[in-house]
C-alpha positions, 0 to 999 in steps of 0.5 A: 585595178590600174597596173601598178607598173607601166610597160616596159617601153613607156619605162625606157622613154621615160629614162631617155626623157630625164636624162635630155640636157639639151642646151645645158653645160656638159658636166663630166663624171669620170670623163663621161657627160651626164645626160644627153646633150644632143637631139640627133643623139637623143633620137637614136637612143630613143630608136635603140630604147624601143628596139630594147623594149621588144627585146624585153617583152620576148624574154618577160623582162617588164621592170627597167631595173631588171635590164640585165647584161643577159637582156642585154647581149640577147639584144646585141645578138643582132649586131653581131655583123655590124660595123664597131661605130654601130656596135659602139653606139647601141651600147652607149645608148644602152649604158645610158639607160642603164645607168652602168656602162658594159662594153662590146669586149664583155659581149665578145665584139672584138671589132676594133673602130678603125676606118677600115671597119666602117662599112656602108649599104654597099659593103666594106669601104676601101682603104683610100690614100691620095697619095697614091692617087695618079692625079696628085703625083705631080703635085705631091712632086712639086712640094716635095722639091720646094715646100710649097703650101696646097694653096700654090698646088691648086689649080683653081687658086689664083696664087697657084704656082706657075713656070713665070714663078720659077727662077733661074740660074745662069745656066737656065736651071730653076732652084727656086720659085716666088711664091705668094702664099697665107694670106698673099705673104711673098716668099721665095723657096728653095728648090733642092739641089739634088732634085734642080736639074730634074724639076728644071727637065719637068717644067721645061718639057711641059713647057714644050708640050705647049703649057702656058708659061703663066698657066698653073703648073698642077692641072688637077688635085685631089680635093682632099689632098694635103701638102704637110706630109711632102712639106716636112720631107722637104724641110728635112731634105733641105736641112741636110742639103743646107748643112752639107752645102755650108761644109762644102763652101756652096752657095746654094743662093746663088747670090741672093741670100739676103736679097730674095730669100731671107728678110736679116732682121727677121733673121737675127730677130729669131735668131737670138730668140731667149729660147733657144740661147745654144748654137745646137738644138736637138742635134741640129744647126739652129742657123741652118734649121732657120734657114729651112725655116724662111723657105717653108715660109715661117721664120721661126725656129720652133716650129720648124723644129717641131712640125717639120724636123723632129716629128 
C-alpha cells in the first residue's frame, strides 16, 4: 500500500515550490511580499528546507503542518553563534514555509543586526571609519577649509584640485580656489578665514617640498572616502564666519564678490524665490545662508538649508 504522505523533505520542497513568484510583481501583506521573488533567495531557502527536514525526521515530525515553534527552536540551536543576518535569514525562510512568521527574540537571539555583528570565516569584522584613516587626513582638511566636492579630492580625477587653483590676496595669502566640479560647472569657493593662513602655510610648504604646482594637491584617498560629512561642517562654519564678517564690516571677497563668486542674477533669481518670502529662515540670514549656498556650488537656499545647516 502507497504512503499516504510524502516525506517530509519532499513536503518542505514542494512548499518552497508554490511559494516561487520569480519575474512576478511583488504584492505586500502587512508590509511582507507574497511569495519568493528571488532565485538566490529561493536557493537559500530551499538549503535551509532541507536542513529543517533532517531536523524533523530526528524528532518524528513527518507532516509540514505539525512544524512547530519547538521543531523550530531545536533547529536554531545551531545558530546559536551565528551572526544576526544569519539568524534572520534561516527564520525568514522558516516563516516562509510555515506560513506564520516567529522572530529570533521569541527563540532568546537577543543579536542585534548592526555592522559590528556581522562576521566572516575570519571572525568578527573591525569597526572601520575613513575618517580616521592617515591617508585621508589631508583630503578630509582640504574640504573642511573650502567645500570642495571628492571630485576635486581625487587625485586620479582630472578636475582634482591643485596649488594653480588657489587664489590669492595681496599679501599671498589663499582664501579661495577655482573649482571645476558636476559635470565641469566652474565655481570658486571660499576658504574660511579663521583657517587662510593655515591652508595658505600647508600649501605653500608643499610647494617647498618640491610638489608640483599643477599636480593634484591630495596624493592618495581612500576609495570609500566621502566629503558630505566635511562639506557640511564647512558651510556651517562659513555661515558663522559670513554672518560675523557683515557685522564687523569685512569683505571676505576681497573684492570680487559678484566678479568671481556669485552669478547676481542667480542671486536675486533665488533670493526672491516665493518659498521663503521672510528675510529670516529658521533663525538664519536667508542672504547669508545663499551665500554659503554659491560656495558649496548649489545656489539654492533650500538645500543649503536642509543638507548642509539644519541637519
Amino acid at each position: 500500500m502507497g504512503r499516504n504522505r510524502k516525506n517530509i523533505t519532499i513536503q518542505l520542497n514542494k512548499r518552497i515550490d508554490e511559494l516561487l513568484r520569480i519575474g512576478e510583481k511583488k504584492v505586500k501583506v502587512n508590509g511582507v511580499a507574497e511569495g519568493i521573488h528571488s532565485v538566490k533567495t529561493a536557493e537559500q531557502y530551499r538549503n535551509t528546507a532541507n536542513r529543517l527536514s533532517s531536523v524533523c525526521k530526528e524528532m518524528g515530525v513527518k507532516n509540514i503542518e505539525d512544524i512547530d515553534k519547538s521543531v523550530v527552536a531545536r533547529y536554531m540551536e545551531a545558530y546559536r553563534d551565528a551572526s544576526s543576518w544569519t539568524v534572520s535569514r534561516e527564520l525568514s525562510a522558516i516563516s516562509k514555509i510555515r506560513g506564520e512568521t516567529i522572530t529570533p527574540k521569541e527563540l532568546g537571539f537577543t543579536q542585534r543586526r548592526t555592522y559590528t555583528s556581522v562576521k566572516n570565516n575570519r571572525g568578527e569584522l573591525p569597526k572601520s571609519s575613513t575618517a580616521t584613516k592617515p591617508e585621508n587626513q589631508d583630503a578630509l582638511y582640504l574640504a573642511s577649509v573650502c567645500g570642495c566636492r571628492r571630485s576635486s579630492l581625487d587625485p586620479s580625477s582630472p578636475t582634482a584640485v591643485t596649488a594653480n587653483d588657489a587664489v590669492r590676496n595681496e599679501q599671498g595669502q589663499i582664501y579661495a580656489f577655482h573649482l571645476l566640479e558636476k559635470g565641469g560647472k566652474e565655481r570658486y569657493a571660499l576658504v574660511l578665514l579663521s583657517e587662510q593662513k593655515n591652508l595658505t602655510n600647508w600649501v605653500d610648504n608643499k610647494l617647498k617640498n618640491g610638489h608640483s604646482p599643477d599636480a593634484p594637491l591630495i596624493i592618495h584617498i581612500d576609495k570609500n572616502m566621502g566629503s558630505h560629512r566635511m562639506r557640511a561642517e564647512y558651510a556651517r562654519n562659513l555661515y558663522a564666519e559670513l554672518k560675523d564678517a557683515k557685522e564687523r564690516g569685512i569683505d571676505p571677497y576681497n573684492g570680487r564678490k559678484y566678479e568671481l563668486f556669485i552669478s547676481k542674477d542667480k542671486y536675486d533669481h533665488s533670493y526672491n524665490n516665493p518659498r521663503f518670502k521672510d528675510d529670516t529662515i529658521h533663525g538664519l540670514e536667508k542672504s547669508i545662508v545663499l551665500e554659503t549656498s554659491f560656495s558649496l556650488g548649489h545656489c539654492r537656499i533650500d538645500v543649503c538649508l536642509y543638507s548642509y545647516l539644519i541637519r
